[in-house]
N, C-alpha and C positions, 0 to 999 in steps of 0.2 A: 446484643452488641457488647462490646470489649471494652473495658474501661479507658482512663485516658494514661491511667499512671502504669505506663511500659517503658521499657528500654530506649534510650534511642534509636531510634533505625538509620544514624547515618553517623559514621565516625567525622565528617564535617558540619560543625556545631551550628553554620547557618545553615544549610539542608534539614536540619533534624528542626532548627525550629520551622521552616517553612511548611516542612511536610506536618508537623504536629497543629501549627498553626492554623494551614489553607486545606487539608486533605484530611486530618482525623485519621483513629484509629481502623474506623471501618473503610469498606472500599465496596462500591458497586457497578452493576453491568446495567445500564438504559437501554431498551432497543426500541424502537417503533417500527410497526408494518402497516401495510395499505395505502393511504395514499402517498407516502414517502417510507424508505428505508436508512434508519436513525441512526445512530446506535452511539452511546459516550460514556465515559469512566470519569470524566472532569466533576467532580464535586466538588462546590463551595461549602467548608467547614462553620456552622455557625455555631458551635459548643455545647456542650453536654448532652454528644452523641447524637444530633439533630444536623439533617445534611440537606443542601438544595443542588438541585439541578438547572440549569439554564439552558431548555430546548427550543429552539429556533428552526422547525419547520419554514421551506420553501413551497409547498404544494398543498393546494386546498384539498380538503376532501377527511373521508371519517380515518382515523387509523386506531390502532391497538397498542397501547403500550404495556410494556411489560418491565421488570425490575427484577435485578437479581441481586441479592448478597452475597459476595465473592472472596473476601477475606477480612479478618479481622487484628487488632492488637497491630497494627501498624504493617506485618506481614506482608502489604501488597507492593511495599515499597521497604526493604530492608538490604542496606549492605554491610551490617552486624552480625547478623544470625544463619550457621550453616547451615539449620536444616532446610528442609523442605516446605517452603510457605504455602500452608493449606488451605485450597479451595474447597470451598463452602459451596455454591454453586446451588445459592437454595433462592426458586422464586418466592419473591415475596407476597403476591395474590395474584388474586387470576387477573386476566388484561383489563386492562382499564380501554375505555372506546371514547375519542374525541373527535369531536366535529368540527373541522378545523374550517372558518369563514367561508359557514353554511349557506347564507343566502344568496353572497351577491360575487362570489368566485368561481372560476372554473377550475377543476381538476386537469394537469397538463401529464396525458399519458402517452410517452415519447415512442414512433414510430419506426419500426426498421425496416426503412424498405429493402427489396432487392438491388443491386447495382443497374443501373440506366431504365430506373423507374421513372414516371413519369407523372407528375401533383399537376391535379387538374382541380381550380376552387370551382364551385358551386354554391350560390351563385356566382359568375366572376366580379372580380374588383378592380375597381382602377388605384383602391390605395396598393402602395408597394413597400414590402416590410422592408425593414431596414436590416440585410445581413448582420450576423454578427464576424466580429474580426478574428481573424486564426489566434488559435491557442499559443501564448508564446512565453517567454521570460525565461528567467532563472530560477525562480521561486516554484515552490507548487500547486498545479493548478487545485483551484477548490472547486465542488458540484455537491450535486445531491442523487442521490441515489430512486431513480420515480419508477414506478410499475413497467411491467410491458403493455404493451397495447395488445390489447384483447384477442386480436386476430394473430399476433407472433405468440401468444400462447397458442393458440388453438391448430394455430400451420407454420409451427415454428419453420423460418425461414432454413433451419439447417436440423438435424438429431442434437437433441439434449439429451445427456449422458443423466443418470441417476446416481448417486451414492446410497448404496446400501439400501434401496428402495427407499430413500428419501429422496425431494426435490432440493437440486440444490444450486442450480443455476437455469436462466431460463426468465426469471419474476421480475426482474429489476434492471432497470439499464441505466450506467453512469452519464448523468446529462453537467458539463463544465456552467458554472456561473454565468459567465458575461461571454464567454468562446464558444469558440467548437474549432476541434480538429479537423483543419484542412487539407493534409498530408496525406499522400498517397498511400498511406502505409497503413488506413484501416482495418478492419476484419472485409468489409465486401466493397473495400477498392478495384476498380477494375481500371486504375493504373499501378496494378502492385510493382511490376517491374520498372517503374522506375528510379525505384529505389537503391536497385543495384547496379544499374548502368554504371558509375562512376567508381573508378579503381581507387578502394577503401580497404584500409584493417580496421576493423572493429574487435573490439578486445573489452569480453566481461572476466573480473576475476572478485572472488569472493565464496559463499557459501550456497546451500541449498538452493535458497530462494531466488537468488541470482540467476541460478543453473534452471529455474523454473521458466524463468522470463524468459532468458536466454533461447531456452527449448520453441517457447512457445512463439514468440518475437522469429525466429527460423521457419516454424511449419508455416505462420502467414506469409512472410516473403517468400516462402518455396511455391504460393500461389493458393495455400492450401484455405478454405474459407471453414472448416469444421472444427470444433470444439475438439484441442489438443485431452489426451485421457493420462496420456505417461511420461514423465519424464526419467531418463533413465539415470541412476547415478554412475556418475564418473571422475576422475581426479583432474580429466580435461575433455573437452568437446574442438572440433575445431568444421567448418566447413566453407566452401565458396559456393556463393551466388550470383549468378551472371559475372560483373566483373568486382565484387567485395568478398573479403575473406574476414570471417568471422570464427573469434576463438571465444573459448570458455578456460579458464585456470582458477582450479581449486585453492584458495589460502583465506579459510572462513573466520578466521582473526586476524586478519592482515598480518600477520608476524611477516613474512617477507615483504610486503606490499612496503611497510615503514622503514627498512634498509633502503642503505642508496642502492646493492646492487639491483634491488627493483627494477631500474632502468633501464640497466641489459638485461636481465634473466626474466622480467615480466612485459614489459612497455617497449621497450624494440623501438620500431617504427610505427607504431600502431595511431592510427588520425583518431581512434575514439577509445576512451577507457571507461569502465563503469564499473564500479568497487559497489559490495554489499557484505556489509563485515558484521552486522551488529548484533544480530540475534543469535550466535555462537558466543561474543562477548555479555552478551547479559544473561547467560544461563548459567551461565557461572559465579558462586557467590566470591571466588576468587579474586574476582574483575570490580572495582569499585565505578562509584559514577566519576570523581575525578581522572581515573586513569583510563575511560572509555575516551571521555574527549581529549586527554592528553597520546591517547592512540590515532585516533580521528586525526589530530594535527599533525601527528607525523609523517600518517600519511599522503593527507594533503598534501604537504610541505614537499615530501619528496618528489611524489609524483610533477603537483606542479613545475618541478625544478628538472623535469626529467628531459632530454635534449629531445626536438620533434626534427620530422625529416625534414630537409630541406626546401622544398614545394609546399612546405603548409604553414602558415603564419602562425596557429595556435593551435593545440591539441584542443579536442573537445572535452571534458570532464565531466561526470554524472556521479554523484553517490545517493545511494537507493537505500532509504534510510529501513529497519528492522518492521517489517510485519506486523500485524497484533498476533497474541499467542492465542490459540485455543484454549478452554477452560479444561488443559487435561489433570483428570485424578487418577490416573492408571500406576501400574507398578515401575515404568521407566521412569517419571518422573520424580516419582517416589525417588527411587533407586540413587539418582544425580542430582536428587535437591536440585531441578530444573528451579530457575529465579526466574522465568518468562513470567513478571506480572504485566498485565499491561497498564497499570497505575504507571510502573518503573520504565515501560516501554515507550510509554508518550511521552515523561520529561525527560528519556534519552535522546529522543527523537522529535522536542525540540532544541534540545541543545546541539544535536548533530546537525540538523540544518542549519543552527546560526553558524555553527564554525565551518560548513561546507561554504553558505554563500559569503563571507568574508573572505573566506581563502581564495575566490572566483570558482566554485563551482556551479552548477546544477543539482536541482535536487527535485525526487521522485519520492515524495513522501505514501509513501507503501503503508504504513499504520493508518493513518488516514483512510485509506480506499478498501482497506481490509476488516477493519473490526464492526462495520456495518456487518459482514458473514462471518463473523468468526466463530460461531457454533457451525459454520456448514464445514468446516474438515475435521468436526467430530464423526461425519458420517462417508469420511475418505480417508485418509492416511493418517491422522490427526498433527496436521503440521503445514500442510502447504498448502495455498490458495486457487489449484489448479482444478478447472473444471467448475469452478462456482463465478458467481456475478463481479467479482473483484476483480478478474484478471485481465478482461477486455481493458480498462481504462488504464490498469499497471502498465501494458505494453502499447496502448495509445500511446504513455506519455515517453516513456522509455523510447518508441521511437521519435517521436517528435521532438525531444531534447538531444538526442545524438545528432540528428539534423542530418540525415542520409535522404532524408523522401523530398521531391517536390511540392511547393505548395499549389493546390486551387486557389484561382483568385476567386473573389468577394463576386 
């Protein structure tokens, strides 16, 4: 490990102390498997290169941890230095095995059934559980990431796609805290079309990622229940469904999104916007962490300000905040001194949240749901979450915050 006495890594002098203070020069990857899918970069700094973690498993049962070392000399978090912050990406032992509340807990390994399946208890009960309340708010929802149930491995309900002959979706299914998603807009809803009865513009603009969801959030409404494999790139996407039309517009730094002409030249009429700006802005050591959020405001700012049609009291608003990055070492990264650390990516992405829901937005915290798989698009495109166990729950919420699907009641 790296000592302590480096450079600052932030030309504002309380960032540089927080980060040197709370995070240390080193930076590492947590993951756990089995009976929960873990995974965290938050380290508390306790000094003289000595770091703790704080893991808080929801699911009994044994699992596997493992640890990586990812960067050093403060590199995981630096808006000083052009080069290219070098990953290390070195485990640190082999898995460690924990038996998580052995005796007297059950293991919860979450079911998928087919649509108009049919739970029959044995034996029956007269107790009656107590539904949980639909997934809702402005904030992001939080879960845990639990195994599949034995038999969707075995007959997976649909084809799992492989990456490179590896498994990379398939093992893990996103289960919300204290909710569950009610909304007709599932993967094996079998009210998909209700979704689109209602005459809507729906409108994503922003970068890849965006374009991902977008893709994928389309093939389900289209009726489609299989695991999307491609997204294509394009500088705009646009289609209708039943009676809502839904676009895609390229501007993966919001640089137009923060103009007023935004308004007319982006926003139109459109009843639903969803901005994903950020993971173009922090690949860049160009782009400071003060000038991300003073980006972010602008474009809040304007958008909010943007005139809606007549027949709709409030636009919808969503920002989908940056991804985690894969741990790439290849020559492109090299090449553009990529700054995708995810140390740099979690504190942008809390700070993007706070200034989305002040501003009254929505937010789809996409790091969150990602960096539990963020080695599986080592063995895909190395960049995007498609076709791994992340993306079912990214376009849960994405649609369930645009607020186009019905709900089932309780």
């Amino acid at each position: 490990m790296e000592s302590e006495g480096a450079p600052n890594p932030s030309l504002d002098p309380e960032l540089s102390k927080w980060i040197k203070e709370n995070r240390g020069p080193d930076a590492f990857l947590v993951r756990t498997d089995g009976a929960e899918r873990f995974a965290t970069v938050s380290d508390s700094y306790e000094g003289n290169c000595s770091y703790a973690f704080d893991i808080r498993l929801k699911n009994p049962g044994i699992v596997y941890l493992q640890a990586w070392w990812t960067f050093s000399n403060y590199q995981a978090y630096s808006d000083t230095d052009d080069a290219w912050p070098e990953q290390h990406i070195s485990l640190l032992d082999s898995p460690i095995t924990l038996d998580i509340c052995r005796s007297n807990c059950v293991p919860i390994t979450p079911a998928r059934p087919p649509p108009n399946a049919t739970t029959i208890s044995i034996p029956s009960t007269s107790d009656v559980d107590v539904p949980l309340s639909a997934c809702s708010g402005s904030g992001p929802i939080r879960g845990s990431y639990l195994p599949a149930h034995p038999l969707d491995i075995l007959y997976p309900p649909i084809t799992l796609p492989q990456g490179r002959n590896y498994p990379i979706v398939g093992r893990y299914n996103f289960v919300p805290e204290s909710c569950q998603w009610r909304h007709a807009g599932t993967r094996f809803s079998n009210r998909i079309e209700q979704c689109t009865e209602k005459k809507r513009k729906v409108l994503f603009v922003g970068d890849s990622h965006g374009r991902v969801a977008w893709d994928v959030m389309i093939h389900r409404l289209s009726g489609h229940q299989d695991i999307l494999t491609l997204s294509l790139k394009a500088g705009s996407k646009n289609t209708t469904i039943g009676n809502t039309d839904f676009n895609f517009l390229w501007d993966p730094r919001g640089i137009t999104l923060a103009k007023p002409a935004a308004c007319e030249e982006m926003v139109g009429d459109a009843d639903v916007v969803v901005v994903s700006v950020a993971a173009h802005l922090a690949a860049s050591h160009q782009i400071s962490t003060s000038q991300y959020t003073q980006t972010l405001q602008s474009i809040f700012s304007t958008l909010s300000s943007c005139p809606h049609p007549p027949d709709l009291s409030k636009r919808t608003l969503v920002y989908m905040t940056a991804p985690a990055a894969p741990p790439r070492t290849d020559e492109y990264v090299r090449k553009y001194a990529d700054r995708r650390t995810n140390v740099r990516l979690q504190h942008w992405r809390d700070l993007g949240t706070d200034v989305a829901l002040k501003a009254g937005w929505s937010v789809v915290d996409q790091f969150d749901l990602t960096l539990p798989h963020n080695l599986e698009p080592l063995h895909t495109d190395m960049a995007h979450y498609l076709s791994t166990d992340a993306m079912d729950p990214i376009v849960d919420e994405v649609i369930g915050k645009i607020g186009i699907c019905d709900e089932e009641a309780a």
